[in-house]
mmCIF file of the C-alpha atoms, coordinates in Angstrom:
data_MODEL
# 
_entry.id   MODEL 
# 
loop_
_atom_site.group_PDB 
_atom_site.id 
_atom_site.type_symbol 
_atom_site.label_atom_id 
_atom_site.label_alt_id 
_atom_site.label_comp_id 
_atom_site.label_asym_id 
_atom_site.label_entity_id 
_atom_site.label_seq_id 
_atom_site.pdbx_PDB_ins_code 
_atom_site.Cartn_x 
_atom_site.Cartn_y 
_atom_site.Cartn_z 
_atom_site.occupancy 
_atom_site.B_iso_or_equiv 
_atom_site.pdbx_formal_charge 
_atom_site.auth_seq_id 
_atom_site.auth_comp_id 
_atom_site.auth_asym_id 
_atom_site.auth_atom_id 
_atom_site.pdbx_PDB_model_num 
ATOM 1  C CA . UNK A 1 1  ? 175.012 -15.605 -60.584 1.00 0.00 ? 1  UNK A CA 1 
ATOM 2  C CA . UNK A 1 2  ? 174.694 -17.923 -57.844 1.00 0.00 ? 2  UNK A CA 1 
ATOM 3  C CA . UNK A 1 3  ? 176.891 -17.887 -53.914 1.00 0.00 ? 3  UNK A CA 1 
ATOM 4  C CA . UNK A 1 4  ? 177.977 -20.561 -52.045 1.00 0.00 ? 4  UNK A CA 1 
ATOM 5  C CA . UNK A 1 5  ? 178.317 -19.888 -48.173 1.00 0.00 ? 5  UNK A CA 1 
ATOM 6  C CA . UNK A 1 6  ? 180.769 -22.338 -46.680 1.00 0.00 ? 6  UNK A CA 1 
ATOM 7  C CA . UNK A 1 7  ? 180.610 -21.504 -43.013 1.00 0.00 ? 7  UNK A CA 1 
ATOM 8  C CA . UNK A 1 8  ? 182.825 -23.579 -40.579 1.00 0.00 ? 8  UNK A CA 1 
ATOM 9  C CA . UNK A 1 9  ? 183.544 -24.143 -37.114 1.00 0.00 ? 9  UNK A CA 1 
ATOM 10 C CA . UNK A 1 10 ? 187.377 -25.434 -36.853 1.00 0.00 ? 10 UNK A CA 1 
ATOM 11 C CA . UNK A 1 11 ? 188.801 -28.360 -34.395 1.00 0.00 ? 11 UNK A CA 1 
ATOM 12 C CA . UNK A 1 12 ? 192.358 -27.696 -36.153 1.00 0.00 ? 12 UNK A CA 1 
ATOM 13 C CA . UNK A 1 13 ? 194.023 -26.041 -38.660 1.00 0.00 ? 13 UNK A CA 1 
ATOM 14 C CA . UNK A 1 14 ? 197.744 -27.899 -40.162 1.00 0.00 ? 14 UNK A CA 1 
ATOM 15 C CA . UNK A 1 15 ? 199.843 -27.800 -43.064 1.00 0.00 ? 15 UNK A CA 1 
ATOM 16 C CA . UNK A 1 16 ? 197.421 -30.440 -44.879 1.00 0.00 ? 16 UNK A CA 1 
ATOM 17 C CA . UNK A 1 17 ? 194.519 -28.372 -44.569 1.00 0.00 ? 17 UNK A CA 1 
ATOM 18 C CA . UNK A 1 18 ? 196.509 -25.405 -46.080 1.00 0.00 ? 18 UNK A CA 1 
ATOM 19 C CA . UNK A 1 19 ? 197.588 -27.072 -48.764 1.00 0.00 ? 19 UNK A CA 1 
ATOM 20 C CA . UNK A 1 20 ? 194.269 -28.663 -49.465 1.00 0.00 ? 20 UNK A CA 1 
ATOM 21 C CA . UNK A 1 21 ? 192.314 -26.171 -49.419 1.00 0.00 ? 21 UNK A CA 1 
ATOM 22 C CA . UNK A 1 22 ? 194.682 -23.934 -51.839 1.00 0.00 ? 22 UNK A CA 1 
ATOM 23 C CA . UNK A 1 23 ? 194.055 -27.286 -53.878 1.00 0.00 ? 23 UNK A CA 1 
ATOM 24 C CA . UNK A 1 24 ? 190.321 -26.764 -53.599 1.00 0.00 ? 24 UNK A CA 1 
ATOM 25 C CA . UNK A 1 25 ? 190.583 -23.034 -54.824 1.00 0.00 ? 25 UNK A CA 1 
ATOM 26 C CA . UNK A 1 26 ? 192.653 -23.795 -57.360 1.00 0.00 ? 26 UNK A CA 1 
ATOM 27 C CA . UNK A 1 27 ? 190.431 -26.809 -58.925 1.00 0.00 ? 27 UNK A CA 1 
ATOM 28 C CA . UNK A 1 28 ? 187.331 -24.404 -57.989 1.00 0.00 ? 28 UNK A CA 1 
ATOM 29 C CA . UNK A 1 29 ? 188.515 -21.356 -60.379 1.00 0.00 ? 29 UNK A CA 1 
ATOM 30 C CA . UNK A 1 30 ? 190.369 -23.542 -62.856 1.00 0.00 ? 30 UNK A CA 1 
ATOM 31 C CA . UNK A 1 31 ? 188.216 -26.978 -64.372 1.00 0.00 ? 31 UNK A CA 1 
ATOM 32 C CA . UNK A 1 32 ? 184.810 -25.752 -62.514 1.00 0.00 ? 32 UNK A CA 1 
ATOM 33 C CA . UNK A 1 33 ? 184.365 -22.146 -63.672 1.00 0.00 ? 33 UNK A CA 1 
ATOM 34 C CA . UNK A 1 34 ? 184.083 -20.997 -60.722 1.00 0.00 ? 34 UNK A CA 1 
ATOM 35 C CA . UNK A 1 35 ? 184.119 -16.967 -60.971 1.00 0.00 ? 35 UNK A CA 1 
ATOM 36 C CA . UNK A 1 36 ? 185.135 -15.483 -57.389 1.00 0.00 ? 36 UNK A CA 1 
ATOM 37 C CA . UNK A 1 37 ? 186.073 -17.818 -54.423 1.00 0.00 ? 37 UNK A CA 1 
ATOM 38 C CA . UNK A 1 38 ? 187.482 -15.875 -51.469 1.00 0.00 ? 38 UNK A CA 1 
ATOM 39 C CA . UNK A 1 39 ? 187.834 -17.021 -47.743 1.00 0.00 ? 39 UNK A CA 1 
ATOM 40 C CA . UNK A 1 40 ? 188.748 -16.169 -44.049 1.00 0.00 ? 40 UNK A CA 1 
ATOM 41 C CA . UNK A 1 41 ? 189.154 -17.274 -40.992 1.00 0.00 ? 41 UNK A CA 1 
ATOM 42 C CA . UNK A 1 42 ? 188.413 -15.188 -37.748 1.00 0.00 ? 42 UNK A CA 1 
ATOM 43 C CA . UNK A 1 43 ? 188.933 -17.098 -34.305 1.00 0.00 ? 43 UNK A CA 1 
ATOM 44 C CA . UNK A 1 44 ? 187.617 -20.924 -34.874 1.00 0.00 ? 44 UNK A CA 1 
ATOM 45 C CA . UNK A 1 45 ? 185.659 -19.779 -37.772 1.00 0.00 ? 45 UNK A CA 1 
ATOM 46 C CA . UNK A 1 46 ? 186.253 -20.003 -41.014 1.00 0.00 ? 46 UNK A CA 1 
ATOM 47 C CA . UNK A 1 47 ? 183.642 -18.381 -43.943 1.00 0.00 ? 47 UNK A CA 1 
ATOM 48 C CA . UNK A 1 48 ? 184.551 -19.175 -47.772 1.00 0.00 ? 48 UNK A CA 1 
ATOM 49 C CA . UNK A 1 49 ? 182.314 -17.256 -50.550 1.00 0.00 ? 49 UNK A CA 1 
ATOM 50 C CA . UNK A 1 50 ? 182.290 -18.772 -54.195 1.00 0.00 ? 50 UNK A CA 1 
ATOM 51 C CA . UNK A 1 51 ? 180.570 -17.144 -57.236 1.00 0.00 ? 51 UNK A CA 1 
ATOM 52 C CA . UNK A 1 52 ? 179.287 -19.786 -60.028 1.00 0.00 ? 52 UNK A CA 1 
ATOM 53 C CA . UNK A 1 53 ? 177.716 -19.085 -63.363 1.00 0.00 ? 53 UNK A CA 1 
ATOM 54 C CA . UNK A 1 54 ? 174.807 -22.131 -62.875 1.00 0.00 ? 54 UNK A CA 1 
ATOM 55 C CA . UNK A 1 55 ? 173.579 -24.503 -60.605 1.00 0.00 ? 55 UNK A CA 1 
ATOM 56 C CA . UNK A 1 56 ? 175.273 -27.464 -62.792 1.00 0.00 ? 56 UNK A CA 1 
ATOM 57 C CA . UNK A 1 57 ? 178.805 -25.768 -62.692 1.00 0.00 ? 57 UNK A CA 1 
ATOM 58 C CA . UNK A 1 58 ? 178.505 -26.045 -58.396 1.00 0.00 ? 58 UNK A CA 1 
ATOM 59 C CA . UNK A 1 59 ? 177.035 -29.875 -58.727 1.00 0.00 ? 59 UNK A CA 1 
ATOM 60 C CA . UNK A 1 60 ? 179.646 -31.227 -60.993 1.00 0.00 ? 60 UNK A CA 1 
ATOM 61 C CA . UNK A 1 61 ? 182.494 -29.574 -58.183 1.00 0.00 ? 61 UNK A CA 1 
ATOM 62 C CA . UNK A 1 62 ? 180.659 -31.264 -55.208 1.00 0.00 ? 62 UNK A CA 1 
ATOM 63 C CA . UNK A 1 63 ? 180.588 -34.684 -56.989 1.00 0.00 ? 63 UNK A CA 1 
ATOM 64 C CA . UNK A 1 64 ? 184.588 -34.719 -58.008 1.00 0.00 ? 64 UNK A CA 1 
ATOM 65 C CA . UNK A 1 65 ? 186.238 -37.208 -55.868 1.00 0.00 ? 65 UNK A CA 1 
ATOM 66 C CA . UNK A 1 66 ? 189.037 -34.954 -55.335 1.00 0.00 ? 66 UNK A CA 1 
ATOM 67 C CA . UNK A 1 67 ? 186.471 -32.506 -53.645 1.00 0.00 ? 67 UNK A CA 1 
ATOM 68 C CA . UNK A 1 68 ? 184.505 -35.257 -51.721 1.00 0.00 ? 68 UNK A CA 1 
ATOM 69 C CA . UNK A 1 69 ? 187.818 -36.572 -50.320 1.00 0.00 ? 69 UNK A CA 1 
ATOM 70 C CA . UNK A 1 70 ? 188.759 -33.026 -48.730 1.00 0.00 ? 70 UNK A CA 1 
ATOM 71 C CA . UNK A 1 71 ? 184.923 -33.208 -47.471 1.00 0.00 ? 71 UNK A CA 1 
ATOM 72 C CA . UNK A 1 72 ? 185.792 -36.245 -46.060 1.00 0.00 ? 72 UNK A CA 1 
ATOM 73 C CA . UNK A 1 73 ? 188.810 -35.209 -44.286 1.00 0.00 ? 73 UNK A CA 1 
ATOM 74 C CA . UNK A 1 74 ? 187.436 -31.464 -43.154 1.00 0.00 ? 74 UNK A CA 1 
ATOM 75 C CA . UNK A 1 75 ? 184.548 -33.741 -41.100 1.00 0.00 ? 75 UNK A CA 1 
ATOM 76 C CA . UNK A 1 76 ? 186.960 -36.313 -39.439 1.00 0.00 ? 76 UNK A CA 1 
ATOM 77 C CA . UNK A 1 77 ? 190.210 -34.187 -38.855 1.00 0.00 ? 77 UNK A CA 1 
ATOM 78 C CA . UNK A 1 78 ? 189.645 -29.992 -39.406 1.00 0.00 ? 78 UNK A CA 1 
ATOM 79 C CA . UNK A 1 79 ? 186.080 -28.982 -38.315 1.00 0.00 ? 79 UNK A CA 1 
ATOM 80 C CA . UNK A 1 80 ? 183.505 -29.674 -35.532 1.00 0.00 ? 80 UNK A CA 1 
ATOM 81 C CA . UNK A 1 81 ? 180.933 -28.858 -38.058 1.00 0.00 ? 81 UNK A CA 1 
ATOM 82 C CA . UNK A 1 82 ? 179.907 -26.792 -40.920 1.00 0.00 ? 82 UNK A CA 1 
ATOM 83 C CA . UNK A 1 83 ? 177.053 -25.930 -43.407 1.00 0.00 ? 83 UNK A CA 1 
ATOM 84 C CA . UNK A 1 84 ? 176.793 -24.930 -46.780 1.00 0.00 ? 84 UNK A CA 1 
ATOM 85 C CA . UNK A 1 85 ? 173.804 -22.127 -47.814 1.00 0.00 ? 85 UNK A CA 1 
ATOM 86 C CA . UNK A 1 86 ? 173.412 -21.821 -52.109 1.00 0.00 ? 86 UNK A CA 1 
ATOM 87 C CA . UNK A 1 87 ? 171.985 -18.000 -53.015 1.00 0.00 ? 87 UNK A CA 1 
ATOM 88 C CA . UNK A 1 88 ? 171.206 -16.543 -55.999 1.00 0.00 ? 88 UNK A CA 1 
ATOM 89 C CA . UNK A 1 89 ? 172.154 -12.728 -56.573 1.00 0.00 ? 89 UNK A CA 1 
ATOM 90 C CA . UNK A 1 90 ? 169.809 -10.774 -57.723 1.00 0.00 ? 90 UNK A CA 1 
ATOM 91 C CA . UNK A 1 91 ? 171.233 -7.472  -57.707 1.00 0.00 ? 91 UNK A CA 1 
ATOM 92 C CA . UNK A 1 92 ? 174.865 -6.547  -57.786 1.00 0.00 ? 92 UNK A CA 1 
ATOM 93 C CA . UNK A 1 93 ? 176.134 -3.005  -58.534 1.00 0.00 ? 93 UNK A CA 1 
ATOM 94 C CA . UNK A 1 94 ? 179.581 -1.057  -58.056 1.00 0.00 ? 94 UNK A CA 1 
ATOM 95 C CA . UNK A 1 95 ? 180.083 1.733   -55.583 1.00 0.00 ? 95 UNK A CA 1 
ATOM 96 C CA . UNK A 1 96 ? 182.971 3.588   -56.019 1.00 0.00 ? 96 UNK A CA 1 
ATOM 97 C CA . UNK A 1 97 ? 184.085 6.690   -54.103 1.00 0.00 ? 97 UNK A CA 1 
# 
């Protein structure tokens, strides 16, 4: 299994940006089989986690042009910068109590 850290420093946050990135997640789980994709935002920073099966699954979502236009708008109009870091997991395990 392979993460996707989307780490983000915000200029604004609107009613677009809501709804697009709801759009995102939705696309994301639904025609990119993406597994997990959870995110929050604490102050001006905003940290999104997705969980893909393969490497080809994450390229094919960052080449739709639905995608690359909400790229396009999170650099001019919602954040001041952000960076994307690719993992693979090599261990994962429940705890339980």
């Amino acid at each position: 299994m392979i993460v996707v850290v989307f780490r983000a420093k915000l200029k604004m946050v609107d009613d677009e940006y809501h709804e697009t990135a709801a759009r995102m997640r939705e696309l994301a789980l639904t025609k990119f089989s993406c597994l997990e994709f959870h995110a929050v935002c604490e102050g001006d920073e905003e940290v999104a986690l997705s969980y893909w099966r393969d490497e080809a699954s994450i390229q094919a979502w960052r080449e739709h042009p639905e995608h690359k236009e909400a790229q396009r708008r999170g650099q001019q109009k919602w954040y001041h910068s952000y960076k994307v870091e690719v993992a693979n997991i090599t261990r994962e395990y429940p705890v339980s109590s």
